[in-house]
C-alpha positions in Angstrom: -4.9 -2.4 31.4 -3.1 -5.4 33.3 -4.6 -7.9 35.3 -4.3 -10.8 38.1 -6.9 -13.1 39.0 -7.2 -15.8 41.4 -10.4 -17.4 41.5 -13.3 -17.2 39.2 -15.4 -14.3 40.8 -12.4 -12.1 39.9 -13.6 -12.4 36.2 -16.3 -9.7 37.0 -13.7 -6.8 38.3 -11.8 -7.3 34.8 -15.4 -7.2 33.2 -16.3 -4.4 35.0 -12.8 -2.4 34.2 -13.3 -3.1 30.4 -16.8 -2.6 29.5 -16.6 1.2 29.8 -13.5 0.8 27.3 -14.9 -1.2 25.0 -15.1 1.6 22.0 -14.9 -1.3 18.9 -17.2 -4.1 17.7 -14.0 -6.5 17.6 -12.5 -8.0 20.0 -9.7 -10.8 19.9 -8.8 -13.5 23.4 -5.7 -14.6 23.0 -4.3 -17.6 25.1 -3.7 -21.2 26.1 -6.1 -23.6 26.4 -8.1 -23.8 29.6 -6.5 -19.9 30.0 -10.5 -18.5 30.3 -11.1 -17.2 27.0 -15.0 -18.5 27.2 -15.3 -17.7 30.9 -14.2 -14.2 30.6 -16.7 -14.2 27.5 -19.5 -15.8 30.1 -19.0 -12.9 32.4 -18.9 -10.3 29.5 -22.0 -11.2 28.0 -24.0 -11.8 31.6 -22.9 -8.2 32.0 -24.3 -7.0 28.7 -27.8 -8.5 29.5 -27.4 -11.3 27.4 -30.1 -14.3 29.0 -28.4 -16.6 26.6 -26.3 -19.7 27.6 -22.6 -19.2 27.3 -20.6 -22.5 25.7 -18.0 -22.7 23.8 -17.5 -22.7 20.0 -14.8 -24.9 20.0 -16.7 -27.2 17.6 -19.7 -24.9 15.8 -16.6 -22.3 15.4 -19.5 -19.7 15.9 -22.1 -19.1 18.4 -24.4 -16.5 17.8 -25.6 -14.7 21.4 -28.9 -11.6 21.9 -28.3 -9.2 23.9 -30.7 -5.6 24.3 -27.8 -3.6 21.9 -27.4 -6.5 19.1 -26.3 -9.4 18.3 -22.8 -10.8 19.9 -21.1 -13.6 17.8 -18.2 -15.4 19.6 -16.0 -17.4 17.2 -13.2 -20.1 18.2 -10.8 -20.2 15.1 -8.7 -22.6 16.7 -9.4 -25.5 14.2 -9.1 -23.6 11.1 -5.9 -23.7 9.0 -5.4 -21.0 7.0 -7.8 -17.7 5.8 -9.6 -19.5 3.1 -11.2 -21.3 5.6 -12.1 -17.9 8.0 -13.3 -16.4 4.9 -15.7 -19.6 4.0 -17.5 -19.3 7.2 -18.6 -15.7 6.2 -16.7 -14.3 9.0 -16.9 -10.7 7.3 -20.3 -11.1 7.3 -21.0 -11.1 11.2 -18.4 -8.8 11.3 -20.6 -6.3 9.7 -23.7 -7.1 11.1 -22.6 -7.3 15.0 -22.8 -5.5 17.9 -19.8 -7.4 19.2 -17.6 -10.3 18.0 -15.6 -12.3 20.2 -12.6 -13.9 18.4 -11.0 -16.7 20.4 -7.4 -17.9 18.7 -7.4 -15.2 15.9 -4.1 -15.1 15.1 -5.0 -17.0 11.6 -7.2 -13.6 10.7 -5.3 -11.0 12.5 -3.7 -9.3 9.5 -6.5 -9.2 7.6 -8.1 -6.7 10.6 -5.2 -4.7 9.5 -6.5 -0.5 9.7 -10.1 -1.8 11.5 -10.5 -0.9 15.4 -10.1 -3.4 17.1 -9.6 -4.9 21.4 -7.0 -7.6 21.9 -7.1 -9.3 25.3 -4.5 -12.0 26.6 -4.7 -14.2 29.0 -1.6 -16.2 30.7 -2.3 -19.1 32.8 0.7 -19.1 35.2 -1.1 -22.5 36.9 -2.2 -20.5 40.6 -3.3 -17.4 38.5 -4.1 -15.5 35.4 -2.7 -12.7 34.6 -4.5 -10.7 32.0 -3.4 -7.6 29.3 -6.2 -5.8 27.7 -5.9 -3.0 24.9 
């Protein structure tokens, strides 16, 4: 499913497009920075009942989120260097034990989900829009 958005109430039509065809517990944001990864994530979790407050993990690398199916962990692996370092923060864990994680700059994990079902989700910031590719 492709995309375009122009202001930040369009966030809830992608939300509303992909929650039906979210079949996985794994999903992976892909993009630049300032791109929307944690907005989208605001909107997604609002939409999944979640009364919790939305931030980014940017620093904690993991927030931990309630919602009425499960827990929903949202990790930013932007600051981590290699797997070692994914694997110290017990990232298999969570991934067992979640209703949904939320991986935000995966690509130092991502062929380790080799043959597990997972969503990827990009998201370009072409500077007036965003233009967005979900799977």
């Amino acid at each position: 499913m492709n995309f375009n958005i122009n202001q930040i109430q369009d966030w809830q039509k992608v939300v509303d497009s992909i929650l039906p065809e979210l079949k996985h517990n794994i999903l992976l944001l892909k993009g630049n920075l300032g791109a929307g990864k944690t907005t989208f994530t605001q909107f997604l979790l609002k939409n999944l009942g979640s009364d919790d407050e939305i931030s980014s993990p940017t620093y904690s690398i993991v927030n931990e989120y309630n919602s009425p199916k499960g827990k929903i962990y949202h990790f930013d692996l932007y600051r981590l260097k290699n797997i070692d370092e994914v694997y110290d923060i017990g990232i298999e864990e969570y991934l067992d034990n979640a209703f949904l994680c939320i991986i935000e700059w995966p690509e130092v994990y991502e062929e380790e989900l080799y043959g597990l079902d997972y969503h990827s989700m990009s998201i370009s910031n072409t500077g007036e829009s965003r233009e967005i590719k979900f799977d």
